[in-house]
N, C-alpha and C positions, 0 to 999 in steps of 0.2 A: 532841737531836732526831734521830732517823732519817730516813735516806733517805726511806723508801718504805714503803709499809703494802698487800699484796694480801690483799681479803677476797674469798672465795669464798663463791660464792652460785647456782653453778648445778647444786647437786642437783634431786631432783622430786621430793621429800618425798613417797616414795607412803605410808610408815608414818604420817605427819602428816594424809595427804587434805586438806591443801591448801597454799600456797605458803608454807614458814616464814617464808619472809624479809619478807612481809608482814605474821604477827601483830604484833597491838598492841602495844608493852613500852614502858612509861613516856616516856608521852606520845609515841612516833616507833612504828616496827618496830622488829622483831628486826635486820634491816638497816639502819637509818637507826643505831639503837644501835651497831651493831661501828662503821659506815663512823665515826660521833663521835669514838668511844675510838679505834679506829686515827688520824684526822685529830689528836688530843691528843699523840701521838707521832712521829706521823711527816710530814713535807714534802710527800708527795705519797701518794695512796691511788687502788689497781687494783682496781675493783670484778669481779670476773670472774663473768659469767655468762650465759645464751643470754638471756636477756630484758633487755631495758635498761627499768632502775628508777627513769630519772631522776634518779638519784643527781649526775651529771656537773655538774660547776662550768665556767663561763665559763671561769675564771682557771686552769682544767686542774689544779688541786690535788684532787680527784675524776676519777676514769678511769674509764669503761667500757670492758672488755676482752671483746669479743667470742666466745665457746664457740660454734660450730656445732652442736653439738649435746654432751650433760651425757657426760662419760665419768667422773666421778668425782672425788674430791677431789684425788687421784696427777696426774692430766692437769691439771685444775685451776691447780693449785700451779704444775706446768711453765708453763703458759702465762701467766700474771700474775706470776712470779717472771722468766721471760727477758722479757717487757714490762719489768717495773721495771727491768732490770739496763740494756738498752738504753737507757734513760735513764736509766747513767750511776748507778743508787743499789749503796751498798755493802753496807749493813746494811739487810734488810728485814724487816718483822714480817709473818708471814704471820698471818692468822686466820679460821674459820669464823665464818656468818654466826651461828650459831646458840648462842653462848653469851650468854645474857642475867647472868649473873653475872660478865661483866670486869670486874675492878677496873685504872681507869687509874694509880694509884697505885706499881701490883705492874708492868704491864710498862715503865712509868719505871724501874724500881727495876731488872730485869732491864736493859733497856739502859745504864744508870747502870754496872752491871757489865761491860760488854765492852772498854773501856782494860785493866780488871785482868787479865784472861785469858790463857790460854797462849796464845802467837802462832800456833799452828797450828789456832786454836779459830775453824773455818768457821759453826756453827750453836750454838745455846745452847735445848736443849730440854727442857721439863718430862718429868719421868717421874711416873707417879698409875697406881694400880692393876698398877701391874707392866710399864705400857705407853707408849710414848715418846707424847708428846702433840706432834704434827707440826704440827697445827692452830690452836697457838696457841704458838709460837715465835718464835725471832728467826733467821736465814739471811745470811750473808754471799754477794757474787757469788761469791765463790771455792770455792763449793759445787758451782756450776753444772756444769762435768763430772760431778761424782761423781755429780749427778743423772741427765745424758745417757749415761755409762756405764751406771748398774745400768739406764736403760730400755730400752738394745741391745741388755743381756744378755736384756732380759723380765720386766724388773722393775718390778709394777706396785701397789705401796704402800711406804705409810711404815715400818713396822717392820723388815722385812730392809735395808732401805737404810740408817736411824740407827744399826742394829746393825752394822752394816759400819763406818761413820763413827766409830762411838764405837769401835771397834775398833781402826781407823786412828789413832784420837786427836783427829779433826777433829771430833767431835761432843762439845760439854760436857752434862754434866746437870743439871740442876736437879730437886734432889728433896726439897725443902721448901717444897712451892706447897701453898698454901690450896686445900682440894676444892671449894669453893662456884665457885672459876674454872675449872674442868673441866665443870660440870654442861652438858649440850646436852639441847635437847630434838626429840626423833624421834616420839614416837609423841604424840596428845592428853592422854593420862594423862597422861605427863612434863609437859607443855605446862601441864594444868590444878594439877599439884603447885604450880608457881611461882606461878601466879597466885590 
């Protein structure tokens, strides 16, 4: 089991016109689904987003993690990953709210994998479509600088920062992920294919 699980949740779905992390998906939200499958793996789960969803448990094994206001998945990430680290977790799964096709089976299976890994192996990230999938990976705290570095240079997403990492060595890839765990949906179309 892992530490810590932060799911992001405070885009503004303008492509969607109205709040994804509310549509319906098998019997819960879109949000109620990730917050499940992250709780399935991980100890503690950082809901991050400007509106509180009620999501938050007594027993603090749910967090809401407060966004002033939506700056994106990049700030996001910062903010729900130094929450979780602060309390002390090592390995975190970071995940968007918006993948209705997680299989909890597959990020068991990914965490099952990081005993075996190169010791300098800070992040363990899918690659699909040519493009690191940040959004639904695993993150060790010893990423953290690498993080707060590329954002002082001005660095403000996920792509040139894994490419750096995987460069460095500190970022593993994974590149034999089933595509039905990458699907998100942004616009209604996408939204109405699944349903």
């Amino acid at each position: 089991m892992l530490d810590g699980a932060v799911v992001l949740a405070g885009g503004q779905s303008r492509r969607m016109g109205q709040d994804k992390a509310l549509l319906p998906w098998r019997g819960t939200t879109l949000l109620g689904h990730s917050v499940a499958i992250a709780r399935s793996v991980a100890g503690r789960v950082y809901v991050v987003s400007v509106r509180d969803y009620g999501m938050a448990t007594p027993d603090g094994a749910v967090q809401w993690v407060t966004e002033s206001q939506p700056q994106g998945p990049w700030y996001g990430f910062g903010l729900g990953f130094g929450v979780a680290i602060a309390q002390n977790a090592g390995w975190v799964l970071v995940l968007a709210c918006d993948l209705p096709l997680l299989e909890p089976g597959v990020l068991q299976s990914w965490a099952a994998l990081l005993p075996s890994l190169p010791p300098e192996t800070l992040a363990l990230v899918p690659r699909w479509g040519g493009l690191w999938q940040g959004l639904c990976a695993l993150y060790h705290r010893g990423c953290w600088p690498h993080w707060q570095e590329h954002r002082a240079q001005g660095g403000q997403s996920f792509q040139p920062w894994l490419d750096r990492g995987a460069e460095r060595g500190w970022v593993y890839p994974l590149e034999d992920v089933p595509a039905a765990m990458m699907t998100n949906c942004n616009t209604p179309e996408e939204w109405r294919s699944l349903t």
